[in-house]
C-alpha positions in Angstrom: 0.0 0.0 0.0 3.1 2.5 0.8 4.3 1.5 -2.3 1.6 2.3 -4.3 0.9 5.8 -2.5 4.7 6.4 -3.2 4.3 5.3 -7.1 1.2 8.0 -6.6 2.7 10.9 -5.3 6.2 10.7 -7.2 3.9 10.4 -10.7 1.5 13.5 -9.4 4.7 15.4 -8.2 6.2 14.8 -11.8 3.0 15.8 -13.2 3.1 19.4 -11.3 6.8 19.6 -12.1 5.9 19.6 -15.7 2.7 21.5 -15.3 5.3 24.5 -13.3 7.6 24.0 -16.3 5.3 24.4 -19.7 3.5 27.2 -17.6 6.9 29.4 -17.5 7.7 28.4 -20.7 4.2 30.0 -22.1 4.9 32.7 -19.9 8.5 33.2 -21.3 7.3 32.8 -24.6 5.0 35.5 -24.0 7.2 38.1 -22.9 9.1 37.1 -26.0 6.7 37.8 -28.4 7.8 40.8 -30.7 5.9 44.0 -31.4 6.6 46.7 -34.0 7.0 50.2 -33.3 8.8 53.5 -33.2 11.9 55.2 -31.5 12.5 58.9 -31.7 16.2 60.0 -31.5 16.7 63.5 -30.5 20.6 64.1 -30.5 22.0 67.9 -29.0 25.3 67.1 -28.2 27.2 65.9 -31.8 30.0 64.3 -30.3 28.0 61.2 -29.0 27.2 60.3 -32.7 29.3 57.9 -33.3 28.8 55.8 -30.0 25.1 56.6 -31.3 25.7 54.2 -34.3 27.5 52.2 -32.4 24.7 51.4 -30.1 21.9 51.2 -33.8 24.4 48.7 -35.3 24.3 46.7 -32.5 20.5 46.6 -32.3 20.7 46.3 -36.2 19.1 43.2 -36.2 15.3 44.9 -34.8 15.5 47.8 -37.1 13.5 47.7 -39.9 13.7 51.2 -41.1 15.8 54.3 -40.1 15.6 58.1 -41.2 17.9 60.4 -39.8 17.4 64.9 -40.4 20.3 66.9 -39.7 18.5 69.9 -37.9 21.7 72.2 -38.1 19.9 75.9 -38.0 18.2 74.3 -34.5 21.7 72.6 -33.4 20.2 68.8 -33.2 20.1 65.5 -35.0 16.7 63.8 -34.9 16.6 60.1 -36.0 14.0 58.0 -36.0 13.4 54.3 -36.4 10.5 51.6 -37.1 11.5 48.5 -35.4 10.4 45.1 -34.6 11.3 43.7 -31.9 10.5 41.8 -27.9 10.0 44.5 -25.5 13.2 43.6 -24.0 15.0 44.4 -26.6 13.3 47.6 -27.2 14.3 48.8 -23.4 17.7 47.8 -24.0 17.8 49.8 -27.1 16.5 52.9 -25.6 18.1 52.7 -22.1 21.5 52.9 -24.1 20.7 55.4 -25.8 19.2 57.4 -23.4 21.9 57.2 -20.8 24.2 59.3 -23.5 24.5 62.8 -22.6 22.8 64.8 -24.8 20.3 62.2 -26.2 16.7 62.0 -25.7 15.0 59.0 -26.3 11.3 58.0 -27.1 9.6 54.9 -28.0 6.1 53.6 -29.1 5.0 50.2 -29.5 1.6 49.0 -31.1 -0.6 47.3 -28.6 -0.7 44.4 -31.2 2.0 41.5 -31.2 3.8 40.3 -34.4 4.0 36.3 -35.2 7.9 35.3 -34.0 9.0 33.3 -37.1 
């Protein structure tokens, strides 16, 4: 009889085990899910442009499209990019950016998620 509860509990103790495990991989899975959206680059200080790219090459991988103006009668850069990309990455993106002096960074994502392929 011990044996059998024991044969019981180790299979229903497996069970939750695996339960626990799928449910944080659907979880994970979730937070991975891209999005597409929009960061806004607002650049005052010229001399962080190159560690600017820098960081945009690095992220090349997410960025679909990027337009850059040279507002040189205001003294700023803007550039802005359409991306695709986890949420993750996007705050990695824009925390980088947005710890450079003289760089302000916005970002917009659509409430809608994107099919990971």
């Amino acid at each position: 009889m011990y044996l059998c509860n024991a044969k019981l509990r180790s299979g229903f103790i497996f069970f939750e085990v695996r339960r626990l495990i799928n449910k944080h991989l659907i979880q994970r899975k979730l937070l991975m899910e891209k999005r597409i959206g929009t960061v806004s680059i607002l650049i005052s200080d010229t001399s962080v442009v190159p560690e600017v790219n820098r960081i945009l090459s690095d992220f090349g991988a997410m960025i679909i499209a990027r337009q850059g103006v040279p507002m040189h009668q205001h003294g700023f850069n803007i550039i802005t990019l359409i991306i695709e990309g986890t949420t993750d990455e996007l705050s990695s993106l824009t925390g980088k950016l947005g710890r450079l002096q003289g760089v302000e960074v916005k970002s917009m994502l659509a409430k809608t998620k994107t099919v990971n392929s």
